[in-house]
C-alpha positions, 0 to 999 in steps of 0.5 A: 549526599554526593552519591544521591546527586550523582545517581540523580544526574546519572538518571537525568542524563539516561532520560534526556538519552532516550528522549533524544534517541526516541526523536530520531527514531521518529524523524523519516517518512512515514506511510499511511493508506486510507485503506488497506483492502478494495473489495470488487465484489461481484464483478463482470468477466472482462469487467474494468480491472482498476482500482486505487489505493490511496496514501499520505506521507505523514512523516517528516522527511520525502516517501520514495517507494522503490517497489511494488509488486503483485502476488501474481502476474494477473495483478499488476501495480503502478506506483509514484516513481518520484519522492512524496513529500511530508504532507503530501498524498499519492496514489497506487493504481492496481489492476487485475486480470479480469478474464479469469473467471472465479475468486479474487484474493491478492497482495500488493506489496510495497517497498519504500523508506517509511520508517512505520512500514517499509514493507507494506501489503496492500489487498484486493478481494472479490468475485469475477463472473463466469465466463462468456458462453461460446458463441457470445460476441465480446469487446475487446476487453473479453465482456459479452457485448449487448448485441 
């Protein structure tokens, strides 16, 4: 009879255990995006290059994203230098080169302390145009102008 209390205490104690350790696995900032991918679709050579990704922190603790970074130098991010709070919604704005005529398909990743996804890909997608023909007047941004 001992041995059957013993080993039920032994088993109590390893439960609580886990439990206890599951509760601290979970404590921290956690990242969650609303979407993952922005697709341009067709967009115009020289067309407007921004787009947002926006996210929560639904962990308990502040988010810091340390980095961001494109897969390329055409996609450049800008991301909340300061903490996020537990609750609390950011934004990451992301911009790609236009002027480069043809498919678009690049990463973001983001680097932060959310103990769901410390490194985190974020996606743009899509198609830019043709390239003005020579002799076409253009805007500052390099799109053919309606003169």
């Amino acid at each position: 009879m001992k041995k059957l209390f013993l080993s039920f205490g032994i088993m109590f104690i390893a439960v609580l255990g886990m439990n206890t350790l599951n509760a601290q696995i979970e404590k921290g900032a956690k990242i969650e995006f609303s979407k993952e991918t922005h697709d341009y679709g067709n967009i115009k050579y020289g067309g407007d290059p921004l787009c947002t990704f926006e996210f929560k922190n639904t962990g308990d603790e502040p988010l810091i994203i340390s980095n961001a970074k494109g897969s390329c130098g055409c996609t450049v991010p800008e991301w909340p230098k300061e903490p996020i709070a537990p609750g609390a919604k950011g934004t990451i704005r992301v911009k790609y080169d236009t002027n480069r005529p043809g498919p678009i398909n690049k990463n973001v990743t983001i680097t932060s302390n959310a103990i769901n996804e410390p490194n985190k890909v974020i996606r743009i997608k899509g198609e830019v145009g043709p390239a003005p023909e020579v002799g076409t007047p253009v805007n500052n941004a390099g799109a053919p102008t309606n003169n």
